[in-house]
N, C-alpha and C positions, 0 to 999 in steps of 0.2 A: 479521385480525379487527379489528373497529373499535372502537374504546374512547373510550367517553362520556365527556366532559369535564369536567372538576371546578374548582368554584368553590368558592375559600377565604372564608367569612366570619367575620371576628374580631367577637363581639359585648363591649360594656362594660358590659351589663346587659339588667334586662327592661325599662326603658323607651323607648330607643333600638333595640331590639327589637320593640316593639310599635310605633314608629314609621316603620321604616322593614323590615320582615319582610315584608310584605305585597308590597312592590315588588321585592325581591332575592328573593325564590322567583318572583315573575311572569319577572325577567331571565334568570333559572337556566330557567324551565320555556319562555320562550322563544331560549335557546340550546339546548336538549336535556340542560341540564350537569347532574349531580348539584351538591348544596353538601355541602360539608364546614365545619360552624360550630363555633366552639370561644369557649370563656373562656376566659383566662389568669390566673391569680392571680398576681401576684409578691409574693413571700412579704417582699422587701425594699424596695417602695413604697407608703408610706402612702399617699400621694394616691391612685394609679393601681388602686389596688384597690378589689372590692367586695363589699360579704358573699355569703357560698358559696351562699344562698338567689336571690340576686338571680342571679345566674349562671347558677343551674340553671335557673329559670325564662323565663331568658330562651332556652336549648339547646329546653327542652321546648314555649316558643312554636313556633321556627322547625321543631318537628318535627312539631308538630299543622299548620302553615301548609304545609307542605311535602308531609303526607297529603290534603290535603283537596284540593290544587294537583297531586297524583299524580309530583312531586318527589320524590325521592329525598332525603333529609337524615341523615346521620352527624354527627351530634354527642361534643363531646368536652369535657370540664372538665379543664384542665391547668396544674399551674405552673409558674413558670419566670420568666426575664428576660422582661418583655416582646416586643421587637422580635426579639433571637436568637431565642426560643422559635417566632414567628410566623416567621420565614424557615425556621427550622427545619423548621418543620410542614410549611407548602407544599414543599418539597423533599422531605421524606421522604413526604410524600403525593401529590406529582405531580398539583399542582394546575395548571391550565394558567391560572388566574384570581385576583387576591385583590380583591375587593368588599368596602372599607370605605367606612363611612356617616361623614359630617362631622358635627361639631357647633360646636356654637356658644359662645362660649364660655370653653372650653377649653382651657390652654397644654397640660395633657397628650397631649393629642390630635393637635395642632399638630406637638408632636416626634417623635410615636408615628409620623405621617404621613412625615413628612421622612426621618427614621430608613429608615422600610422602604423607602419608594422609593428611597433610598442605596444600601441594603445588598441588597435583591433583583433578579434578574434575570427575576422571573417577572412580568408586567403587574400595576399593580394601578393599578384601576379609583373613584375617589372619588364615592359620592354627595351629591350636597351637600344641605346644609339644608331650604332650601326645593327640593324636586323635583316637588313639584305643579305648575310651570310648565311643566317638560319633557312634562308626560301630556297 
């Protein structure tokens, strides 16, 4: 039996979500893949976090964007260490995909980046900043 492919997207809020939601459900609905999108809180980085509201609303974008795209999207608000928690995920979820969005910026980001593509064995995929020149 064939089993749809799954795309990990780690979101950092709703606005980074409202910016780049729109193209990673389009990437997802043309690979065939479901997204599995998640927040992370970590409960011990001031910087890296971001209120529980901002979170959710950015899970319930990519979930309205992913209905109306006929995308499948599982969403999940989790805390944890960052980086562990996201290798975590995709592993216990058998994501065959991790699509994160770049920012600008950012040293948290920067690490967050370098980190997982260290520590993961599963692809991940970086969208960059400006992506309107790719379309």
């Amino acid at each position: 039996m064939f089993d749809r492919k799954k795309i990990m997207v780690p979101t950092s809020g709703y606005l980074p979500a409202k910016e780049r939601g729109s193209y990673i459900i389009d990437v997802a609905k043309k690979l065939g893949a479901d997204v599995e999108v998640l927040h992370i809180r970590d409960p011990d980085a001031v910087i890296a976090t971001t209120k529980e509201g901002e979170g959710r609303k950015a899970l319930a974008l990519f979930e309205e964007i992913g209905k109306e795209e006929g995308v499948n999207v599982n969403s999940y608000y989790v805390a944890g260490e960052l980086v562990p928690t996201l290798v975590k995920f995709a592993k216990d979820h058998q994501v065959d995909l991790i699509l994160f969005g770049s920012s600008s910026g950012s040293i948290i980001a920067d690490w967050i980046r370098s980190d997982l593509m260290d520590l993961s064995d599963i692809p991940v995929l970086i969208v960059p900043l400006d992506f309107s020149e790719l379309i």
